[in-house]
C-alpha positions, 0 to 999 in steps of 0.5 A, a space after each residue: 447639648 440640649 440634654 445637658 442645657 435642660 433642667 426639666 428633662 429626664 432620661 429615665 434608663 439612658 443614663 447610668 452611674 458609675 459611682 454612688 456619690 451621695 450628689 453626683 456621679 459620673 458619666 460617660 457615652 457609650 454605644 446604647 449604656 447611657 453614656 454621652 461622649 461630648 468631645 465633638 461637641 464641647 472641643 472649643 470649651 477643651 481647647 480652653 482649658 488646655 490652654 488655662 492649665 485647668 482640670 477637674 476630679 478625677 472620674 470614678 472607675 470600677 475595679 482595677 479596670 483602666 488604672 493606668 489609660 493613656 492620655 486621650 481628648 475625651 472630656 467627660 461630663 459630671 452630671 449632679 444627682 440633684 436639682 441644683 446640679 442637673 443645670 450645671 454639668 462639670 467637664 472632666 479632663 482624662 489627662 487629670 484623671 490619669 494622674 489622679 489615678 496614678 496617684 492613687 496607684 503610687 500610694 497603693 504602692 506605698 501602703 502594700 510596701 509598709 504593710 510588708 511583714 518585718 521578716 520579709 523585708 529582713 529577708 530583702 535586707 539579708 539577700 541585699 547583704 549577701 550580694 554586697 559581701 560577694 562582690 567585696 569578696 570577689 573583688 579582692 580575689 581579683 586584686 590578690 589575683 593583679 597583685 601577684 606578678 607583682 609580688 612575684 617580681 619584689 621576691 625575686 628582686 630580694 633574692 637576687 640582691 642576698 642571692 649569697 646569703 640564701 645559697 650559702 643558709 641551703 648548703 648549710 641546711 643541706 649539711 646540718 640534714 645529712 650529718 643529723 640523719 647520719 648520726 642517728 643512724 650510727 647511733 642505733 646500729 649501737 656494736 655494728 656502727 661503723 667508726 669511720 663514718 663518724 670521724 669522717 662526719 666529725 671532720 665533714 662539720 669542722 671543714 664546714 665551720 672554718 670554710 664558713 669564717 674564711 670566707 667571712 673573714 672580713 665580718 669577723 662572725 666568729 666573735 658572735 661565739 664569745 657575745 661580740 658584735 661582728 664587724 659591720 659598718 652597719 647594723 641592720 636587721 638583715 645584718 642581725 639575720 645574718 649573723 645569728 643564721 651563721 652562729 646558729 648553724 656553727 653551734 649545732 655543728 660543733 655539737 654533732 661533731 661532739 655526739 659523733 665523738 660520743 659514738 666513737 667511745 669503746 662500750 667498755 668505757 662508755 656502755 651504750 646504756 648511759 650515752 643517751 643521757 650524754 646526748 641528751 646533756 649535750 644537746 640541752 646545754 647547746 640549745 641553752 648556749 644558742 638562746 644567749 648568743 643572738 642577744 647582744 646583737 638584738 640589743 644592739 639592734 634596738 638600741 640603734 636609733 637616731 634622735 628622737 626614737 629614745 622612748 621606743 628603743 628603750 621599750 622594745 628593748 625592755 619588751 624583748 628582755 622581758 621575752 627573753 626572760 620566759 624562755 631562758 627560765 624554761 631552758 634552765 629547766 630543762 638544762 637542770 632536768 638534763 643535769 640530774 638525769 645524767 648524774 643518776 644510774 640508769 636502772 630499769 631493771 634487775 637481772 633476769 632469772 634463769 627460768 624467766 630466760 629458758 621460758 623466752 627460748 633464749 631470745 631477746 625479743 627486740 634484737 632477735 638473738 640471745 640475751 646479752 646480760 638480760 634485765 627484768 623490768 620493774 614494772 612489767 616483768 619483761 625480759 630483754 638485753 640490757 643494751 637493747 632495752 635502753 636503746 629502746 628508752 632512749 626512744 620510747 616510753 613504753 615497754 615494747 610487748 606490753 606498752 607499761 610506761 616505764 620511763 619519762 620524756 625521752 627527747 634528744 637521747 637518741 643522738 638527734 639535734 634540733 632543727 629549729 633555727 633560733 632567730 631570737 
């Protein structure tokens, strides 16, 4: 006490300064650094100021040393550098300087956050990002995952309830595959066909279609055929499936029935090199006649509102007309393509010569034997039989030695029947 109460009195190397303060600088007691430790000493005064709420400047610390103390009761003494201060040493309270020094620390924080570069903090943004659409992504994973039982569960409830419907659109696919593949076959076997097997596929199809309205009678789907509506209380969406599935797969059983019939014809009166423009007539006229037949019952489908629904009936209406249109206008095109293919001769060649069959041995390069009124084609100059080579067209394009393109598309002509269904 007696060195902090006199004025006069110097310490000359027991005291030093932690701070170069132009008037004061802080000091504290250590064992031979000239540092007092006052505690003992002041402990009245400190108890005061505890109870006052009081503190002082926060002292000096060199470095980083120390930033984060814990609280103590060491109270430190500033001890002015001048005259006036010498007399008047101020208390210092550790418990104020560890928040200022927490202070000091939290804007050190600050500042170092804001001088980040901008691509460091776009990275953290990124990353932040990234994770974020990870979890939404796994999170959907795991409700598709709950969701699927359920989903289950609905299917398999919707196919029990038009469990008839699903069993008899299988034994319809089923048959249309078979006869499909069947004649096919027939008709590439061309002299070695077996005519048995197509009367047997032309009363397998019409057995198919008059099972199918005997057993729907009662609905009466055959006026569908003539642009009728069947005979239905009401008119639903399944209801419309339904009756154009039916109709859909009638058609094209009545046409393969009528390309089995085509088989049949003696080569004498129908040469095998102009009946694939009779498959391919019948087929575009079939698929132009299955276009117009689900209309009526759309129509009547999207006409069918309750009050208050005229606006949207008589959109969508329009809308599926227009829809309509475009694809009508296309098979046009192509049932007028059909037309003028089958009133043209089919030429893809001249007869060949005698030297150009004696330098081939005699043998027709696609069925292996001798030739059989032996053509020349116009732009290769090839040489095959003639019922070989527009079996081969009603197939292919291209010669089959050379791969010349001699013909155009040669789509439907080989007796096949599309398998789309048309809904629409």
């Amino acid at each position: 006490m007696a060195a902090s109460s006199s004025g006069s009195r110097s310490f000359p190397g027991q005291f030093s300064p932690r701070s170069s303060h132009s008037r004061s600088a802080s000091w504290s007691y250590t064992r031979g650094d000239g540092q007092i430790n006052l505690s003992s000493h002041l402990e009245p005064l400190t108890s005061v100021i505890r109870e006052l709420g009081l503190g002082f400047g926060p002292p000096s610390y060199s470095g980083n040393e120390n930033r984060h103390e814990t609280r103590s009761d060491t109270v430190y003494v500033d001890i002015g550098e001048g005259e006036e201060d010498r007399g008047n040493p101020r208390v210092l309270s550790r418990h104020h300087s560890t928040e200022m020094s927490s202070n000091s620390q939290s804007d050190f924080d600050t500042a170092g956050n804001d001088s980040l570069p901008t691509g460091t903090q776009n990275t953290g943004n990124n990353n932040g990002r990234t994770s974020g659409d990870r979890m939404e992504f796994q999170g959907t994973i795991k409700w598709i995952e709950n969701s699927v039982p359920f989903l289950l569960l609905l299917l398999s409830r919707i196919m029990w309830d038009h469990r008839l419907g699903i069993l008899v659109g299988i034994g319809l696919t089923g048959t249309f595959l078979h006869a499909n593949n069947t004649i096919k076959r027939q008709v590439a076997l061309k002299d070695k066909r077996l005519n048995r097997i197509s009367v047997w596929t032309i009363l397998f199809l019409c057995g198919n279609v008059c099972f199918i309205y005997y057993v729907f009678h009662s609905q009466k789907l055959q006026r569908c055929l003539i642009f009728q509506h069947p005979n239905f209380s009401k008119l639903d969406v399944w209801v419309v499936f339904w009756s154009i599935l039916i109709t859909d797969y009638v058609i094209r059983m009545v046409t393969m029935a009528l390309k089995s019939l085509v088989i049949i014809v003696h080569k004498r009166i129908l040469p095998f090199k102009n009946r694939g423009k009779y498959y391919l007539l019948l087929e575009n006229i079939s698929q132009f006649y299955r276009i117009l037949t689900p209309m009526p019952l759309w129509y009547q489908y999207f006409t069918n509102y309750n009050i208050g629904g005229e606006y949207f009936a008589i959109f969508s209406t329009l809308f599926y007309f227009l829809l309509k249109a475009r694809i009508i206008r296309t098979k046009l095109k192509d049932l007028y393509a059909a037309v003028k293919t089958f009133q043209c001769d089919v030429q893809y060649g001249m007869a060949a010569s005698k030297e150009q069959i004696t330098k081939l041995g005699n043998t027709c390069p696609i069925c292996q034997e001798e030739f059989s009124r032996a053509i020349s084609l116009r732009s290769c100059k090839h040489t095959f039989c003639e019922d070989c080579i527009s079996l081969w067209f009603d197939r292919e394009q291209t010669c089959p030695l050379c791969r010349a393109k001699v013909v155009g598309d040669p789509s439907w002509r080989d007796g096949s029947t599309t398998a789309y269904i048309q809904l629409f």
